[in-house]
Every structure is written in C-alpha cells, then in structure tokens.
N, C-alpha and C positions, 0 to 999 in steps of 0.2 A: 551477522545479525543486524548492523547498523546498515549496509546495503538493502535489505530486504523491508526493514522496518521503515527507511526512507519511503517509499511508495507511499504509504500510510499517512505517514508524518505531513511531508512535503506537497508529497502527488503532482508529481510531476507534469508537464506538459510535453505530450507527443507528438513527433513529426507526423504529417501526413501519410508518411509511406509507412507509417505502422497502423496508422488508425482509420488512414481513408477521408477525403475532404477536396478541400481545394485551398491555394493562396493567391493571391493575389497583393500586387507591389505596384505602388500607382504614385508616380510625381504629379501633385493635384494639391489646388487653392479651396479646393470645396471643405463641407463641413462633412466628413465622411462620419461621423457620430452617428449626425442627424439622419443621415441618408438609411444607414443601418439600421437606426428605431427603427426609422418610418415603413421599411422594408420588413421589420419583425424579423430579423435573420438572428440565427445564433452566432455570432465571430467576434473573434480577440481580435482588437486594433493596436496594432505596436506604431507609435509615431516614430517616423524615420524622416532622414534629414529631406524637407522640400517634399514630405508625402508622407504613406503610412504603408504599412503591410497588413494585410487582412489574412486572417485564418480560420476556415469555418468548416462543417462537415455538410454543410450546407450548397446548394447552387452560389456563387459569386458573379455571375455574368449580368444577372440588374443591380445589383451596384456597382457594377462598372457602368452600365448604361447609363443610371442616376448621376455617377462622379461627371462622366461627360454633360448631362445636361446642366449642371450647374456651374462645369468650369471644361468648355471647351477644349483648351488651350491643357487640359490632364494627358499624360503620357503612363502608357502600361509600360511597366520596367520587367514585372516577372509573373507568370501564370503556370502554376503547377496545379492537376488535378489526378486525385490515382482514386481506384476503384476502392472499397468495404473488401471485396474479395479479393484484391491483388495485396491491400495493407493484409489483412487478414491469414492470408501463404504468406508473406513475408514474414511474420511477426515469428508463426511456427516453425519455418526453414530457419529463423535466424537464432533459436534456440535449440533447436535441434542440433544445427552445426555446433553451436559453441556444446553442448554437452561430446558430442562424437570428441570434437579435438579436445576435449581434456582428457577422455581417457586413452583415446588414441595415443598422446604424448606422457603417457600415464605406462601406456604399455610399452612405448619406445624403451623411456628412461629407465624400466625394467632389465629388458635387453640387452640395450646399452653397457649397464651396471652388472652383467650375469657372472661375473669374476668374483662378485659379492657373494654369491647365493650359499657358500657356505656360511659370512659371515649374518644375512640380513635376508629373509624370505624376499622373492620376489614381487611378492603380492604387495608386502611393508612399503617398498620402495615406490612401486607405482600409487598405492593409496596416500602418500605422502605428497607427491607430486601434485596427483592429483586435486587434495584438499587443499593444498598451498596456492593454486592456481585458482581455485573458488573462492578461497579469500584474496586474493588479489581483485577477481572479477565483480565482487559482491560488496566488496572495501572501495573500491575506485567510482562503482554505482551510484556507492551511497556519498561520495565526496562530491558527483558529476548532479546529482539532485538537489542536493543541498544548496550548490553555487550555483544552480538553471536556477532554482528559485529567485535568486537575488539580479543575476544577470540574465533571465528572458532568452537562455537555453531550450532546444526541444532536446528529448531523447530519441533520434532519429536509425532509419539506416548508419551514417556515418559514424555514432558512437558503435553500434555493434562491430562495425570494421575496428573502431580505436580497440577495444576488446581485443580482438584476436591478435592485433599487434601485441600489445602491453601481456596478451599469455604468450608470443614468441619470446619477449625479450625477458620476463620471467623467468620463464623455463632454462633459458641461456645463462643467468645467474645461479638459478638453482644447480645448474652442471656442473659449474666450475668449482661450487662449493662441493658438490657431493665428489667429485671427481679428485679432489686434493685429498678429503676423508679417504676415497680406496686407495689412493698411493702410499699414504701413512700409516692404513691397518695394514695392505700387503707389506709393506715392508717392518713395520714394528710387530705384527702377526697379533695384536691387543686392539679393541674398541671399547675404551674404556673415554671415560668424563675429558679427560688429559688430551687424548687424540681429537674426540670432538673438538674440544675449545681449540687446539691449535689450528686442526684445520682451516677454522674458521676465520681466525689471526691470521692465518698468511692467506687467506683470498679476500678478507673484508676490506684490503685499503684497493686493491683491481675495483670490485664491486663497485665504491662508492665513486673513485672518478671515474668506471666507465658510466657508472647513470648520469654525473653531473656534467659528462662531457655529451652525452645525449641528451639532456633537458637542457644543457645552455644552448645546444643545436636549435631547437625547437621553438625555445622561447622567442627571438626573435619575431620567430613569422608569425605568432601569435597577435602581434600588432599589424604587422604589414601585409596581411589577408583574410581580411576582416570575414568573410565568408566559411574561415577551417579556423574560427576563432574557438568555436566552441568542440571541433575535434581534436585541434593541437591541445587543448588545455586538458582534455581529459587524457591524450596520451603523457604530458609531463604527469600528471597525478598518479596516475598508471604504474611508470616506471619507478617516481619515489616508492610506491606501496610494493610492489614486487620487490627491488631492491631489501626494503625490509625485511620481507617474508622470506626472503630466500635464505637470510644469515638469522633472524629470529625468532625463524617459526619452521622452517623446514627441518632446520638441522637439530634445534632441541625436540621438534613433535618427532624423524627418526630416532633418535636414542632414549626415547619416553616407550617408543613401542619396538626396539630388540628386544630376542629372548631373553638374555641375559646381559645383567645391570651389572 
C-alpha cells in the first residue's frame, strides 16, 4: 500500500529511459537558468560540481548552442537522448517481466516444496511466495520514493534491475525459512504454532547476518561510485525489507492460510 500510495504522494521523478527526453551534463560558467527561460524549454537543472545537468523531454541541443555562446570555454560531460516509444516498450517489458518472475518463482517454490503437498496445497505455498515478494517490491518503491524526493534520485531502468535482484535474494530467504519448516513437519509429522515458531528460531539468526553481511558489502560503494549511488542504496533497502518478510510475513501469512489450525 505505502509503495503504491508513494507515486501520489511524492511523485516521483523519472529517468529518461522510462519517459523519454534528453540530458544533458555540461562543465560551463554560463548562467544556464537564464539561457533556459529565455529558450522557453521545460527542464529540471540539478547544479553539479563546476556545471549543471539538464533534464527535459524537450530538444537540449540550443541550449547547449546558447551555453557555448556565452561561455566558450563549456565542456559536454554527458548527452543522453531515448525515444517516447523506446521509453514507452521499456516501461511495459519492464513490468511485464517483474510480474512473469514472480509467479514464475511462485511456481518454482511450489515444486520445490511438493513433499509438502500433503501437509500445505500447492497453490498456498506459491501464493505466499508470491505475495511476500510483492511486498518486498512495493515496500522498497515506496522507501526508493521517498528518499529520491529528498536526494534528487530518478526511478530509472536501473532500479527495475535493483528489483529483480532484491526478488532473488528474497526468495533465497524465503527458502531457507520455508525449507527448515519441512524438515521439522516431516520429521515431528505436526504443523502446528510450536513448529512454525521454531522453524523460524533456528533460521532467523543465518537470515540476519547473511543480509548484514550483504548490505555491509554494499554500503561501501555506495559512496565510492557516485553514479550506482542511487542503485546500491535501493538494493541495501531491498534486502533489509525482504530479510523481513521472509521471517515475518511469509511464514505467519503460511500458517494463517493451512487448512487446518
């Protein structure tokens, strides 16, 4: 809910390659404001060190022409320009995939787990999965929103990639948890309150340092590649919130919905 409701709220700012534009990154003394008015263009100007970055849906090539007439001595750093209909495929393959691999890994975890199917429908098991991984993806949105607001993040191609990481290493959690649950129902032959909780008890301390030993991995380069600043940070966000769901949400929403309590 807080994922989705973010759009509204916040309203995010979008990379070009989902909306279609141009940018432009220019080490320049001019008054690029001014050049902007005066040219009537629509674009956000982010001041960067010794220049600015221009981002518009609009032509950018006369204000680059204008930045050189008033300051010769301006250097192009970066010019990106993608089509209305290449952002536009994008946007729908890059939703369409993340829908296919959730249930895809929805039906895996099904299979996987088929030693269960006398204790747990099949179907339980992949709808679980699968809901658990849509709040991971819809939870980490709305935290990657929230913080663009504040730090001048786009929502680009590359968070959709963060996405599909942060639903592998998810699901990787979710396993390990669910996977201790079938060795403790096949062997105690009960899925009762007692075996949930312990399950969970002997995988939640793996759980927390493998994510903490993956987000300290991470955090690092978070500072020292200031360009994947804003992808590393939503895959740390990512894994804290999966890590979560995988001991909090997965394994009380399966034992909310077995047949029998």
């Amino acid at each position: 809910m807080f994922g989705a409701l973010s759009f509204y709220i916040f309203s995010p700012s979008f990379g070009i390659d989902l909306t279609g534009g141009q940018i432009l990154e220019v080490k320049t003394k001019a008054n690029v404001y001014e050049i902007i008015n005066k040219l009537s263009l629509k674009a956000l100007i982010y001041p960067q060190k010794d220049g600015f970055l221009l981002k518009s849906s609009q032509d950018l090539s006369l204000a680059w022409q204008e930045i050189l007439k008033e300051d010769p001595s301006s250097k192009k750093i970066r010019f990106e320009s993608i089509s209305g209909n290449l952002s536009s495929e994008l946007r729908k393959r890059s939703l369409w995939m993340i829908i296919i691999i959730l249930f895809a890994i929805g039906f895996y975890v099904a299979l996987a787990f088929y030693k269960l199917k006398r204790e747990f429908s099949l179907f339980v098991l992949g709808f679980v999965v699968i809901v658990t991984l849509l709040h991971d993806v819809l939870t980490t949105t709305g935290f990657y929103v929230l913080i663009s607001k504040f730090l001048g993040f786009d929502l680009d191609i590359k968070f959709i990639t963060a996405l599909l990481i942060i639903v592998g290493f998810s699901v990787h959690d979710t396993i390990v948890v669910f996977d201790r649950l079938r060795e403790n129902i096949l062997i105690s032959g009960k899925k009762d309150k007692q075996i949930f909780n312990d399950s969970i008890n002997q995988t939640i301390r793996r759980s927390f340092f493998t994510s903490l030993t993956a987000v300290l991995s991470v955090f690092p380069l978070t500072f020292l590649i200031s360009d994947l600043k804003a992808f590393l940070l939503s895959i740390q966000i990512g894994i804290i919130i999966g890590t979560y769901s995988s001991i909090f949400l997965a394994s009380p929403l399966l034992f909310d919905l077995k047949e029998d309590k």
